[in-house]
Rosetta silent file (secondary structure, phi, psi, omega in degrees, C-alpha in Angstrom):
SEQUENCE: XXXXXXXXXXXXXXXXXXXXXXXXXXXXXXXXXXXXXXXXXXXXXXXXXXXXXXXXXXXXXXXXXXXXXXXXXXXXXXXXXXXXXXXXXXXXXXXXXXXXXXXXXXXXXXXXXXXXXXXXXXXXXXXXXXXXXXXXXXXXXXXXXXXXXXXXXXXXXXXXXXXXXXXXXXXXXXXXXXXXXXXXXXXXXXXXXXXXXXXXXXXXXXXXXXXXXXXXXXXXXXXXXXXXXXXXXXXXXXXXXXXXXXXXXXXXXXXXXXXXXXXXXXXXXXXXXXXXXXXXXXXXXXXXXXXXXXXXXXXXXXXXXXXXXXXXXXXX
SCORE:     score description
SCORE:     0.000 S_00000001
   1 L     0.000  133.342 -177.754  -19.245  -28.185  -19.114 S_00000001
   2 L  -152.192   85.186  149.041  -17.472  -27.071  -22.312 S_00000001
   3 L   -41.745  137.865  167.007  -15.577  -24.007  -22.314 S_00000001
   4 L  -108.355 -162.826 -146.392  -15.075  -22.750  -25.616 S_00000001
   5 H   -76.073  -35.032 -156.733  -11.453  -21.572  -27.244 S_00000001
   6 H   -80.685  -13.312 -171.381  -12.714  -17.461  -26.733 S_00000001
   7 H   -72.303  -82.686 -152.155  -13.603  -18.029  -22.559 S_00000001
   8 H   -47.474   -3.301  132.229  -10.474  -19.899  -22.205 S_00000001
   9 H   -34.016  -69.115 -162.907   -8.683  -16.628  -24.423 S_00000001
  10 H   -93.457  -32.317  143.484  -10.163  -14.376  -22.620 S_00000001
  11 L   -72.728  -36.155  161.235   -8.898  -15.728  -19.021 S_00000001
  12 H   -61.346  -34.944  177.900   -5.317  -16.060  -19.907 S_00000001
  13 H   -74.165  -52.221  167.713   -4.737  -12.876  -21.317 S_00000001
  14 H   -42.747  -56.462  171.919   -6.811  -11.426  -18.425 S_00000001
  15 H   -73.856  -22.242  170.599   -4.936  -13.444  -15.927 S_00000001
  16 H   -84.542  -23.819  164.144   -1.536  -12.681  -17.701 S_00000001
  17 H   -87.902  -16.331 -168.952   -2.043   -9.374  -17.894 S_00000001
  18 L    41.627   27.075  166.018   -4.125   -8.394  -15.126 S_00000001
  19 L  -137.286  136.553  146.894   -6.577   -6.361  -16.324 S_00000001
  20 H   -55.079  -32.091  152.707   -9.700   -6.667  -18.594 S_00000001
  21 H   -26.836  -80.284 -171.526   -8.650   -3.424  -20.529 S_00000001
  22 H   -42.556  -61.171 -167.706   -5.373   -4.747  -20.954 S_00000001
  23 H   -73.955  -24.624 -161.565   -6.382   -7.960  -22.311 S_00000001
  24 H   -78.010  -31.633  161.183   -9.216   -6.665  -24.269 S_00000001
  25 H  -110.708   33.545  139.527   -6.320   -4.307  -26.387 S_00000001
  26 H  -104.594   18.469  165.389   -3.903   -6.957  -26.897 S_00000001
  27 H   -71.453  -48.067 -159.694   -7.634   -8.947  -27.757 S_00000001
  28 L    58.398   26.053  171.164   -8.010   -6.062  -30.105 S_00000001
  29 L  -111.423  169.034  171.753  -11.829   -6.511  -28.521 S_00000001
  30 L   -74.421  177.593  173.940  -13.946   -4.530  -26.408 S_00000001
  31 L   -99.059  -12.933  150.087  -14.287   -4.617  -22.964 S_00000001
  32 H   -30.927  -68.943  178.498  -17.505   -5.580  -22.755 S_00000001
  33 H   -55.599    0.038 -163.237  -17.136   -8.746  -24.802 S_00000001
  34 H  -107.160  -43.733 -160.614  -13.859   -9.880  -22.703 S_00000001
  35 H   -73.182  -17.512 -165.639  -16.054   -9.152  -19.043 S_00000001
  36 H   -82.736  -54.728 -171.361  -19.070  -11.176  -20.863 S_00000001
  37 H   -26.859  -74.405  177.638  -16.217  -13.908  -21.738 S_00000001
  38 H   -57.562  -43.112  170.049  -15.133  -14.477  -18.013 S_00000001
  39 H   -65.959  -59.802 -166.679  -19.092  -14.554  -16.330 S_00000001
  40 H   -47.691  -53.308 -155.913  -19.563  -17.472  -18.749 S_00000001
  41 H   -51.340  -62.521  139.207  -16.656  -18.908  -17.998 S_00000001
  42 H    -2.560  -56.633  172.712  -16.964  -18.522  -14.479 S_00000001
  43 H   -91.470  -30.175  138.769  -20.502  -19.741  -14.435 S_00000001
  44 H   -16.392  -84.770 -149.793  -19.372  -22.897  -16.672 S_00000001
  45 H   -49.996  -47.419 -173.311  -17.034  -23.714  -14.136 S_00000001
  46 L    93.975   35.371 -172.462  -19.319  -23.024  -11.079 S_00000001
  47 L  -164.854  169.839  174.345  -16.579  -21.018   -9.209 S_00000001
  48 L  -121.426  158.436 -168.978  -15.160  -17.724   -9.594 S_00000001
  49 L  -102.785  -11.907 -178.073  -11.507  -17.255  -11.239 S_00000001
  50 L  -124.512  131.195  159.094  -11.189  -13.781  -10.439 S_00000001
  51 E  -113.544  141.521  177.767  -11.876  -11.514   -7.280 S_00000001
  52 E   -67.278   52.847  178.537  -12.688   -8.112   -7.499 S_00000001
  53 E   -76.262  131.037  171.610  -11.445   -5.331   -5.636 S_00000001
  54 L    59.214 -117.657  175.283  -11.920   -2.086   -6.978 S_00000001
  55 L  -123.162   47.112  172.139  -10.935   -2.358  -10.597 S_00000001
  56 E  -121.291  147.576 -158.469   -8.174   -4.514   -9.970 S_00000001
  57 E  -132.477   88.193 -175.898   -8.670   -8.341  -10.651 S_00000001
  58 E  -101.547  124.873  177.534   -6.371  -11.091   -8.905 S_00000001
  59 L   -73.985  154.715  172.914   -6.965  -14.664   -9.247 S_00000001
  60 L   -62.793 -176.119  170.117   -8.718  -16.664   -6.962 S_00000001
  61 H   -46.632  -51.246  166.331   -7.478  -20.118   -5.262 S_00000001
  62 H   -56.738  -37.321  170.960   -9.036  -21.925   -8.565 S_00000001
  63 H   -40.739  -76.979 -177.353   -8.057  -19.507  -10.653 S_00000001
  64 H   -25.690  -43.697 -166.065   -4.528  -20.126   -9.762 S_00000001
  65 H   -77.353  -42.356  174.238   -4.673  -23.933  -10.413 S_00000001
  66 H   -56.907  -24.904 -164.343   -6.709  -23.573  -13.620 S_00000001
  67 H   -68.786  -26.630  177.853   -4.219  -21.152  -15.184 S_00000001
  68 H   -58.407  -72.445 -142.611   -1.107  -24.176  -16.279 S_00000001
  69 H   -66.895  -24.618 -168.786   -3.617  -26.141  -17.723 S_00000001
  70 H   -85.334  -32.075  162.136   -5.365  -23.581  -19.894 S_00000001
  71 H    -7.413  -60.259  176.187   -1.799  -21.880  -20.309 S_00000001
  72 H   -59.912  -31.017  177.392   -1.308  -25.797  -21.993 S_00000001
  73 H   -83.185  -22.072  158.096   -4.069  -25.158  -24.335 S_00000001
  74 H   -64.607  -40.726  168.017   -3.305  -21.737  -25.385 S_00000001
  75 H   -51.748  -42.973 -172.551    0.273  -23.043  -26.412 S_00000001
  76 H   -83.273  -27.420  164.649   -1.376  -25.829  -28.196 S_00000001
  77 H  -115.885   11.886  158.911   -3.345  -23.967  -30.422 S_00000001
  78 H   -81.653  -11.149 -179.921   -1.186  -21.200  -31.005 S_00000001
  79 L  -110.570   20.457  169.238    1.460  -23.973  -32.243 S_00000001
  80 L   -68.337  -25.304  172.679   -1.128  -25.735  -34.608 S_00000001
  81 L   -52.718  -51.834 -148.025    0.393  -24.358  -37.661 S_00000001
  82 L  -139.322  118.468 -169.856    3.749  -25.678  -36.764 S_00000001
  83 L   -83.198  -43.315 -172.793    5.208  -28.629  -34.746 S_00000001
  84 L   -46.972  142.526  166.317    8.744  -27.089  -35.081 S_00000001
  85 L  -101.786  127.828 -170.965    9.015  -23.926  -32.563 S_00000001
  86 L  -148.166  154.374  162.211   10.626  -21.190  -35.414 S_00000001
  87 H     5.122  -86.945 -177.105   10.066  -17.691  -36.263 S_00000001
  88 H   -37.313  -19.593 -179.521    7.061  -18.108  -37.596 S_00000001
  89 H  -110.085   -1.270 -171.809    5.246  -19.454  -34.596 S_00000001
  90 L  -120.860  130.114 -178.898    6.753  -16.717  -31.502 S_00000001
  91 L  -167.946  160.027 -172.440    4.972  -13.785  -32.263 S_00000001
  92 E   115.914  165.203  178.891    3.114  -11.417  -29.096 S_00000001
  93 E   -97.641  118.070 -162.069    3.827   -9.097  -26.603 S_00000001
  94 E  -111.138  134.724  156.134    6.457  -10.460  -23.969 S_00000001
  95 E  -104.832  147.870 -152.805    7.235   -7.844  -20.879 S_00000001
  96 L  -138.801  132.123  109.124   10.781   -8.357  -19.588 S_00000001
  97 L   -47.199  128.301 -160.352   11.793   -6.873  -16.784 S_00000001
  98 E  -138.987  149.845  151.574   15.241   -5.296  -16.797 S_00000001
  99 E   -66.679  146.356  161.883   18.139   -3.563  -13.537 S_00000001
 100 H   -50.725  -47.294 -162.033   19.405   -0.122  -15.092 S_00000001
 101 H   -69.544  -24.552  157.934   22.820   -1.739  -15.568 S_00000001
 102 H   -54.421  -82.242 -156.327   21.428   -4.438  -17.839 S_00000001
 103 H   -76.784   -9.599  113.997   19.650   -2.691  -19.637 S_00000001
 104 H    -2.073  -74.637 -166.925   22.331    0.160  -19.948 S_00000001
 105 H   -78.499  -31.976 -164.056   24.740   -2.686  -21.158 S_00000001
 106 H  -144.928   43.190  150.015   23.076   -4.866  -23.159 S_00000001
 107 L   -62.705  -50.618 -164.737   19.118   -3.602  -23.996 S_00000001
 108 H   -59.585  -78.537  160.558   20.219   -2.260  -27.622 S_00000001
 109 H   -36.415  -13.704  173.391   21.492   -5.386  -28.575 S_00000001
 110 H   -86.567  -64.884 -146.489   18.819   -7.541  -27.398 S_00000001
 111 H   -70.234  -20.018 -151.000   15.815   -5.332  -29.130 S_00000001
 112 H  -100.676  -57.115  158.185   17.944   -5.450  -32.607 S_00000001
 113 H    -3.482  -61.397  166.989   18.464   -8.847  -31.982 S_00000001
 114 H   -82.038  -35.641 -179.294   14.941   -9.836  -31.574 S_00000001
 115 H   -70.632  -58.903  177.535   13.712   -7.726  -34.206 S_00000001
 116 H   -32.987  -52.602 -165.224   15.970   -9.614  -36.716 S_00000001
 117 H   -96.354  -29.309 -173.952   15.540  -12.702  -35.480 S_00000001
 118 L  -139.149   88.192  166.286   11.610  -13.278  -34.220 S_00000001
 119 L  -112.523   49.953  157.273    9.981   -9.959  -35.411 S_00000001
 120 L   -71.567  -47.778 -169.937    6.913  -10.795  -34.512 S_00000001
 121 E   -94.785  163.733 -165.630    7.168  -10.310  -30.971 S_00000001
 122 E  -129.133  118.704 -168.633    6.841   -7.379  -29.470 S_00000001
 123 E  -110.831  141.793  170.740    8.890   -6.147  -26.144 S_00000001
 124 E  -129.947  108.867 -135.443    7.854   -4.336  -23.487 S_00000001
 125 L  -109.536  174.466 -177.855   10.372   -3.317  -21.371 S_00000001
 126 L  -153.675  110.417  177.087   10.491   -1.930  -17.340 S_00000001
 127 E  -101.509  153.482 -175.807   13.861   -0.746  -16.174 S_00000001
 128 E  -168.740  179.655  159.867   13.639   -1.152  -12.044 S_00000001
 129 L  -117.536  153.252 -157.981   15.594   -2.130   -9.024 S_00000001
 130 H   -42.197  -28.726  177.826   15.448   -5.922   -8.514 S_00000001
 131 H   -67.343  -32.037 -153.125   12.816   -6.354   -5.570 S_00000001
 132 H   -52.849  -77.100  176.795   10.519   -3.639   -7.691 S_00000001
 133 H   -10.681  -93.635 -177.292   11.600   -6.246  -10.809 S_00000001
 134 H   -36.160  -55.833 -172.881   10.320   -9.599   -9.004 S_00000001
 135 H   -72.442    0.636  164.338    7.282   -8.565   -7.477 S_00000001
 136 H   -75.350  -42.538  145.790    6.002   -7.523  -10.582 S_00000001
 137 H   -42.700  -16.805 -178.333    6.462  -11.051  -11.598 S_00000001
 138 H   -93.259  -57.163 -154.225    4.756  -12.388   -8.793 S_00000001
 139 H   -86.550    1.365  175.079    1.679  -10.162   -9.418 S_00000001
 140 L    92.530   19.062 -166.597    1.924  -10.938  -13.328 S_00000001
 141 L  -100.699    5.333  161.868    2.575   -7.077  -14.498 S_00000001
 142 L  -136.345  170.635  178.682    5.761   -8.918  -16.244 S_00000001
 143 L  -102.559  -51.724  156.574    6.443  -12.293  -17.883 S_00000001
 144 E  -155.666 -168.367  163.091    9.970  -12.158  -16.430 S_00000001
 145 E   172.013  162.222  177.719   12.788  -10.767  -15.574 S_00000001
 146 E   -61.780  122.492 -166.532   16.726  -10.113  -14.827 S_00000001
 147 E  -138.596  143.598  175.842   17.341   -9.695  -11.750 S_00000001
 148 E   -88.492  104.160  147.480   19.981   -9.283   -8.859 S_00000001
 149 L    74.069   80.105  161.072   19.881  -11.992   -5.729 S_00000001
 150 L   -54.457  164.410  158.036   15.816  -12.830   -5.994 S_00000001
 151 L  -121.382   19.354  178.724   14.455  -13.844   -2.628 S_00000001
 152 L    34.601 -175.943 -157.364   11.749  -15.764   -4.415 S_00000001
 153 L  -159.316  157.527  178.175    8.605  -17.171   -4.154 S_00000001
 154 L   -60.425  -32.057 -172.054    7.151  -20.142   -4.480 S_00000001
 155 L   -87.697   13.237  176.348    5.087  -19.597   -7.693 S_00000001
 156 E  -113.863  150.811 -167.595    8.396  -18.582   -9.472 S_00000001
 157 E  -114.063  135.498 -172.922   11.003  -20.474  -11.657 S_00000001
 158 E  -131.626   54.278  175.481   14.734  -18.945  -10.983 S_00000001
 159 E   -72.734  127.625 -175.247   17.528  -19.640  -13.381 S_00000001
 160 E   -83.516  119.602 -178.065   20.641  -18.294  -12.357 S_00000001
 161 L   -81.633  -22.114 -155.955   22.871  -17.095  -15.289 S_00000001
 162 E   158.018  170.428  152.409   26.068  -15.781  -13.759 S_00000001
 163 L  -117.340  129.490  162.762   27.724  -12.693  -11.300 S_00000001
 164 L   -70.362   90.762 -170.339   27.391   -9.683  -12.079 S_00000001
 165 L   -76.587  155.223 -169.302   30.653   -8.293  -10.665 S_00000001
 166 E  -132.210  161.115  158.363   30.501   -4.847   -8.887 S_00000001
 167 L  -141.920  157.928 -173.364   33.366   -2.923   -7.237 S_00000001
 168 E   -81.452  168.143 -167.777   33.815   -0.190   -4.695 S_00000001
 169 L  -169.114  113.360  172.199   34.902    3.002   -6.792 S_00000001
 170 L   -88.286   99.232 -173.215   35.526    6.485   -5.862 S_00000001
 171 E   -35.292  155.490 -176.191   36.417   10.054   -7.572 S_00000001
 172 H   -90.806  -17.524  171.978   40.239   10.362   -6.651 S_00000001
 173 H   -74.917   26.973 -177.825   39.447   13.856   -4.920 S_00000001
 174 H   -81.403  -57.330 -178.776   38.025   11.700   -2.523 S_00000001
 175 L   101.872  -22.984 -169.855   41.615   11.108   -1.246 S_00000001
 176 L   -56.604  150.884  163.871   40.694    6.981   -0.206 S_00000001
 177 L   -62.534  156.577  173.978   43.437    4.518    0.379 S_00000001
 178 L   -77.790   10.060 -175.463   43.576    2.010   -2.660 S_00000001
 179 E  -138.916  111.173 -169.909   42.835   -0.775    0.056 S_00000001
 180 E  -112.756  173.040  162.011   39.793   -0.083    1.945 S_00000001
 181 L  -142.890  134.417  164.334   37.929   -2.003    5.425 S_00000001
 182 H   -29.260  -31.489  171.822   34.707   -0.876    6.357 S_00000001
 183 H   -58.939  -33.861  179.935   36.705    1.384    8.716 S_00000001
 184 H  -111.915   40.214  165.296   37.928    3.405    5.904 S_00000001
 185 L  -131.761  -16.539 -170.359   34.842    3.954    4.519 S_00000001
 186 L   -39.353  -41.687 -149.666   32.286    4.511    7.804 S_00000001
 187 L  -112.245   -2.816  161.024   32.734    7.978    7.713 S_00000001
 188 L  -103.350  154.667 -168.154   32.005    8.414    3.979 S_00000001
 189 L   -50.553  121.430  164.053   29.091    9.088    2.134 S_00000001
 190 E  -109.237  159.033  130.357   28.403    5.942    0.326 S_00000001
 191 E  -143.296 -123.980 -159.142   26.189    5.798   -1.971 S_00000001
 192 E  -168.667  175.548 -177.148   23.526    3.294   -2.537 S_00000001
 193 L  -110.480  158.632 -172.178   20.335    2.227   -4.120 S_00000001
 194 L  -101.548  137.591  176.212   17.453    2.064   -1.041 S_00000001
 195 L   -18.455  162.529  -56.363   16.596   -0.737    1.067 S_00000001
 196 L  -116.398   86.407  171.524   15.996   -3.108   -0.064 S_00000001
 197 L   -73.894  154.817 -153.205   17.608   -3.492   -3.014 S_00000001
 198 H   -87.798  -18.100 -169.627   20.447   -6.275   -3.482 S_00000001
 199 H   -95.088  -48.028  170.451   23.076   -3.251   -4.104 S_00000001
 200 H   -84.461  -52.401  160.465   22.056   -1.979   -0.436 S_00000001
 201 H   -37.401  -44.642  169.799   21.905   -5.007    0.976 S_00000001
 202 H   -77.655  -20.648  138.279   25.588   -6.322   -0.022 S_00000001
 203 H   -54.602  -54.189 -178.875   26.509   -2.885    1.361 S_00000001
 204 H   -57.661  -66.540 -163.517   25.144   -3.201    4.552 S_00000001
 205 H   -69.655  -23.487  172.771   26.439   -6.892    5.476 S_00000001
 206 H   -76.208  -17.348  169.563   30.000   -5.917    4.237 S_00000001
 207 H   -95.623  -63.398  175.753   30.018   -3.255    6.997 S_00000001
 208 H   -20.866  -45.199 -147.564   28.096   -5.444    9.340 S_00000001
 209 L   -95.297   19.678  178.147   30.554   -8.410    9.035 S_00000001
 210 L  -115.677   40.557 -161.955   33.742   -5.532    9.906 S_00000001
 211 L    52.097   -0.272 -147.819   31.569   -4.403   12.713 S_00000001
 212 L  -130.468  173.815  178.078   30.616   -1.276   11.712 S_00000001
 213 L  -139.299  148.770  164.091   27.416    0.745    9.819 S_00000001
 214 L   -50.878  147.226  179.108   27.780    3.337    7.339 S_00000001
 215 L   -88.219  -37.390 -167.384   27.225    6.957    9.111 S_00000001
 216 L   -91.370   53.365 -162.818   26.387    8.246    5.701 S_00000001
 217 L  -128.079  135.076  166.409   24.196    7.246    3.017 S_00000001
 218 E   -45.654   93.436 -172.001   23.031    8.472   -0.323 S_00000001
 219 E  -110.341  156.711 -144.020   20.304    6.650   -1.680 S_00000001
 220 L  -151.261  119.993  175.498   19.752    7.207   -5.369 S_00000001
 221 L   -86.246   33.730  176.030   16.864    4.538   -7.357 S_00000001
 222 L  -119.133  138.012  148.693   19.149    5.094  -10.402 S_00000001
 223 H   -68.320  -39.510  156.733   22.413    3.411  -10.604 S_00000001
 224 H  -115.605   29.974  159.549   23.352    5.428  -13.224 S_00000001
 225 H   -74.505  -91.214 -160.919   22.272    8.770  -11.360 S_00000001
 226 H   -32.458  -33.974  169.824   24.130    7.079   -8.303 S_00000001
 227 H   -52.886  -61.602  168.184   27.362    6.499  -10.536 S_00000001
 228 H   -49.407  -14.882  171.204   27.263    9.914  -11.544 S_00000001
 229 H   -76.436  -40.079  122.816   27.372   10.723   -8.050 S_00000001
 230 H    85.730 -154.075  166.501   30.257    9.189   -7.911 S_00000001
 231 H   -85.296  -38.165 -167.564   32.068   10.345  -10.402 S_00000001
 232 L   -98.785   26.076  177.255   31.551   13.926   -9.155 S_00000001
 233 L    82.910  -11.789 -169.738   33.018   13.072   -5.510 S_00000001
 234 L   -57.510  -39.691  174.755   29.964   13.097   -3.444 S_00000001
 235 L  -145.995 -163.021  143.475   30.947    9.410   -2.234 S_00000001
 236 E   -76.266  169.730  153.954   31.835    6.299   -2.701 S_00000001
 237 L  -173.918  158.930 -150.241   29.967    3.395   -4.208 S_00000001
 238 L  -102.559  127.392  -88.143   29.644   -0.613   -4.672 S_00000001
 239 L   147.470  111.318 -171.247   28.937   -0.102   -8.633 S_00000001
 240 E  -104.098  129.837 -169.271   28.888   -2.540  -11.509 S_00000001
 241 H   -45.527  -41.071 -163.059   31.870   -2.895  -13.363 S_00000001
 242 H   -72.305  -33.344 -165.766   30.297   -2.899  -16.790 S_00000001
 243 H   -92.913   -7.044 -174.428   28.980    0.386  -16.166 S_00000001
 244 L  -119.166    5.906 -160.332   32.514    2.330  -14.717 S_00000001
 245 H   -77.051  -21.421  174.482   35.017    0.239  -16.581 S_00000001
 246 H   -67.029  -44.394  174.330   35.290    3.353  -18.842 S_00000001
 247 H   -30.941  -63.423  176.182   35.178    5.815  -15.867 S_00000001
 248 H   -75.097  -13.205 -178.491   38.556    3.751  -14.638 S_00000001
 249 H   -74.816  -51.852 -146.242   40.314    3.467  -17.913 S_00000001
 250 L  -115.787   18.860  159.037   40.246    7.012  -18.289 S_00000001
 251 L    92.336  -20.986 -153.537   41.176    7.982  -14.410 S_00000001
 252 L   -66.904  -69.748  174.057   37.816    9.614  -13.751 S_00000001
 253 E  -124.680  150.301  174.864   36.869    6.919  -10.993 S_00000001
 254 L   -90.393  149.243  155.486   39.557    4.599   -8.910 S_00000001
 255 L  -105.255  140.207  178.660   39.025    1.572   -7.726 S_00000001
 256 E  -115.499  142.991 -169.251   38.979    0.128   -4.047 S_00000001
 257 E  -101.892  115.751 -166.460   40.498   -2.661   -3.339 S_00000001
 258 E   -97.912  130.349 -176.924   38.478   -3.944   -0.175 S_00000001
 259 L   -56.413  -49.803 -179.649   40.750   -5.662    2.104 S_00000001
 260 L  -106.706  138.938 -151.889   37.148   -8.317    3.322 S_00000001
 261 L   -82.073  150.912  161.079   35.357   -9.560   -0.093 S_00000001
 262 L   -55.390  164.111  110.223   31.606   -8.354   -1.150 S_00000001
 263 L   -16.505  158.010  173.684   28.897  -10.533   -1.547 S_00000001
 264 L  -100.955  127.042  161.634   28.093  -12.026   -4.951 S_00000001
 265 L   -78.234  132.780  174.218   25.289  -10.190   -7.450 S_00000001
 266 L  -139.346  113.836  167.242   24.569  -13.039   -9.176 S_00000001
 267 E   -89.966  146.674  178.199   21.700  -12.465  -11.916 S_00000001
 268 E  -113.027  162.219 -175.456   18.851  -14.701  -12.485 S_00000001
 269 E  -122.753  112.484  171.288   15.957  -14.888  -15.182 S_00000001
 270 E  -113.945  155.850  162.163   13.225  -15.145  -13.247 S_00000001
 271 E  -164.300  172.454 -178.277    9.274  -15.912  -14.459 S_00000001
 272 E   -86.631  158.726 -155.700    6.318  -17.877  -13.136 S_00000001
 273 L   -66.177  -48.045  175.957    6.654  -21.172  -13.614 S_00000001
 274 L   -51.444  -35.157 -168.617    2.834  -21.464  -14.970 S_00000001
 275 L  -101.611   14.026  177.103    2.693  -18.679  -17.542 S_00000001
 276 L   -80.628  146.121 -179.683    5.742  -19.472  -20.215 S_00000001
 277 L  -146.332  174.291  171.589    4.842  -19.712  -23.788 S_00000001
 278 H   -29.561  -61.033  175.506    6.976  -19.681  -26.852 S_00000001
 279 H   -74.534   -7.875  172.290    7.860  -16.090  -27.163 S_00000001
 280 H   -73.996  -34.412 -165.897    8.980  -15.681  -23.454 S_00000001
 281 H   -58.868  -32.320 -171.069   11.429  -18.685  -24.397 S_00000001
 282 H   -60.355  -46.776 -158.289   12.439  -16.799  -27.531 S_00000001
 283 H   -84.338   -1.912  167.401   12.966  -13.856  -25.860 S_00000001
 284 H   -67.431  -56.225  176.271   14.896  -15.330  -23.199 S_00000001
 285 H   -56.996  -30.288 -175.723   17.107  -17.095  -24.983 S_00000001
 286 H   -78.011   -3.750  176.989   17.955  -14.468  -27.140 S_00000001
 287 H   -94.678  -29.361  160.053   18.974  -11.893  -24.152 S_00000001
 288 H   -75.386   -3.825  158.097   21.017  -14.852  -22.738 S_00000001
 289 H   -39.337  -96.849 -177.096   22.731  -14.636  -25.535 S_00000001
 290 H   -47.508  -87.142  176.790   23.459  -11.230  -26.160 S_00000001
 291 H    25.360  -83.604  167.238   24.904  -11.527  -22.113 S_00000001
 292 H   -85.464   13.856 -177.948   27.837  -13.960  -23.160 S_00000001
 293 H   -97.293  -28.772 -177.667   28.404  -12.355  -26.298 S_00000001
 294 L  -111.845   31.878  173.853   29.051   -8.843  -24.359 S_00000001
 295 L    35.409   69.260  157.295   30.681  -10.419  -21.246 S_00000001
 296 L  -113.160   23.579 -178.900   28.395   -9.148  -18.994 S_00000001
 297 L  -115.397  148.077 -172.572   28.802  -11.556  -16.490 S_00000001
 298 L   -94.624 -103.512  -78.970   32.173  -12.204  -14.619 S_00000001
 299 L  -117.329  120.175 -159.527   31.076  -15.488  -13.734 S_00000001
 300 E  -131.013  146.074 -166.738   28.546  -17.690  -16.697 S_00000001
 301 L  -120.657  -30.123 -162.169   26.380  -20.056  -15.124 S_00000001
 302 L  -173.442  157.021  159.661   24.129  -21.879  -18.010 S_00000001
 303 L  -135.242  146.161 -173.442   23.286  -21.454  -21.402 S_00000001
 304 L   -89.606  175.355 -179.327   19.454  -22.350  -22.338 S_00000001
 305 L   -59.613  141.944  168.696   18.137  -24.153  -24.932 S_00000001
 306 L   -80.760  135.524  179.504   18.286  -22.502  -28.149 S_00000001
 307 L   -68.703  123.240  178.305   15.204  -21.582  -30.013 S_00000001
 308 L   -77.507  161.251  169.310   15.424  -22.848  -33.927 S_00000001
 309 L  -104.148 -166.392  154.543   15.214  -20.188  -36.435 S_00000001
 310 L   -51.029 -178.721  132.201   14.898  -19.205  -40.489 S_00000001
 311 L   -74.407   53.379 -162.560   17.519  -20.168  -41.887 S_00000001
 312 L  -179.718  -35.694  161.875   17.838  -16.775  -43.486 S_00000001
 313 L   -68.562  140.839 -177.295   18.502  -14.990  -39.939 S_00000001
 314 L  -123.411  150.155  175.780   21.237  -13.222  -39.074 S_00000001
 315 L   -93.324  134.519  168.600   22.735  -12.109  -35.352 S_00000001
 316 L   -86.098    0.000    0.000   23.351   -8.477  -35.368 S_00000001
């Protein structure tokens, strides 16, 4: 048995991507030629790597096992050119998962970043809420992402970067004490991002552990629809700082000061462990970056390895 270099091509991208379509136009091939690609391979091996439902294509048990090692061999001849990892070698399309509030605070800065520094690669972005976020990582429709409180999975790698502090925060015609307990919020509308997102969850157990359940809640998949909400009195809501600190500077929203402490958001860079190649590393490191350079963490956890670069790049 001897796979050649276009089977073994034509299953990674397929398996990283999950579609033949998909792979066949970042192939810049047909789709014929990608589906001919995989029955050899497939009948090489003497197993099948994919199963079929519908049009949708998930690997099998072998599949799964097979994908690291050819993963190592796509890396290895995409880095023949160059032992050094540099510019010149991270080039491709990496999709990153992103939370609204991330990508709110710090998206702009990442993409100019990355253009500047590796502009070769080419991002493809998702804004989501965090469970959305993961399981698209699990099924392979991203290469990673930032995320709030994963609950993981086995087939995932989870560095934790930091907490993303949140606070509760209210319109002042609201009327709330500047010291809250779940008691002096039960009977107001909070609102909330929907079950079960890590923003509704660290709601819920802070009324849980006072005894109590919200009567009222708003549930909004935008965070910053749900800010604006708000801001214009409908409720209250547990609300990341980076996104209201203007809102309180300028009187607009208050903050409550909760008598029993929140839960921690703590974001993580999650991807599968199996599928990293040069330009996911690039583009990770360069969003942990941007991060401590725009304090968007109360709390900094790690910094990754850095990727070398030109010499002739500049940080926006």
């Amino acid at each position: 048995m001897r796979p050649s270099i276009a089977q073994l091509e034509a299953f990674y991208w397929v398996a990283r991507l999950g579609s033949i379509k998909q792979a066949a136009q970042h192939l810049n091939m047909a789709q014929p030629t990608i589906s001919l690609r995989i029955s050899d391979f497939e009948e090489q091996l003497g197993y099948p790597v994919f199963e079929r439902e519908h049009r949708k294509l998930t690997l099998t048990r072998q599949g799964e096992r097979l994908l690291p090692r050819v993963t190592s061999i796509i890396n290895e001849l995409s880095g023949l050119r160059q032992f050094a990892i540099n510019a010149d070698d991270v080039a491709g399309l990496v999709r990153v998962g992103l939370t609204e509030a991330f990508a709110q605070t710090c998206l702009a800065t990442c993409i100019k970043r990355l253009g500047r520094l590796f502009p070769e690669v080419q991002l493809d972005t998702t804004i989501g809420i965090s469970t959305e976020l993961e399981e698209n990582v699990v099924n392979r429709q991203l290469d990673l992402a930032f995320t709030i409180n994963p609950r993981g999975h086995p087939g995932l790698s989870m560095t934790q970067l930091g907490v993303q502090e949140a606070i509760w925060a209210a319109s002042p015609v609201l009327g709330l004490p500047p010291i809250v307990g779940p008691s002096n919020l039960a009977a107001t509308t909070i609102v909330t991002s929907p079950s079960p997102s890590p923003m509704y969850q660290l709601i819920i157990d802070w009324f849980r552990e006072g005894g109590l359940e919200p009567s009222n809640l708003c549930r909004c998949t935008s965070v910053v629809l749900a800010t604006q909400l708000v801001r214009d009195g409908v409720g209250a809501g547990l609300l990341p700082l980076k996104l209201v600190e203007n809102d309180l500077k300028s009187g607009r929203l208050i903050q409550l000061r909760p008598r029993r402490p929140v839960g921690a958001a703590r974001l993580y860079c999650i991807f599968r462990s199996a599928d990293q190649n040069r330009s996911a590393e690039a583009v990770r490191t360069i969003f942990d970056e941007v991060i401590a350079d725009l304090h968007f963490l109360r709390v900094r956890n790690r910094t990754p390895p850095q990727i070398r670069r030109a010499a002739t790049s500049k940080q926006v």
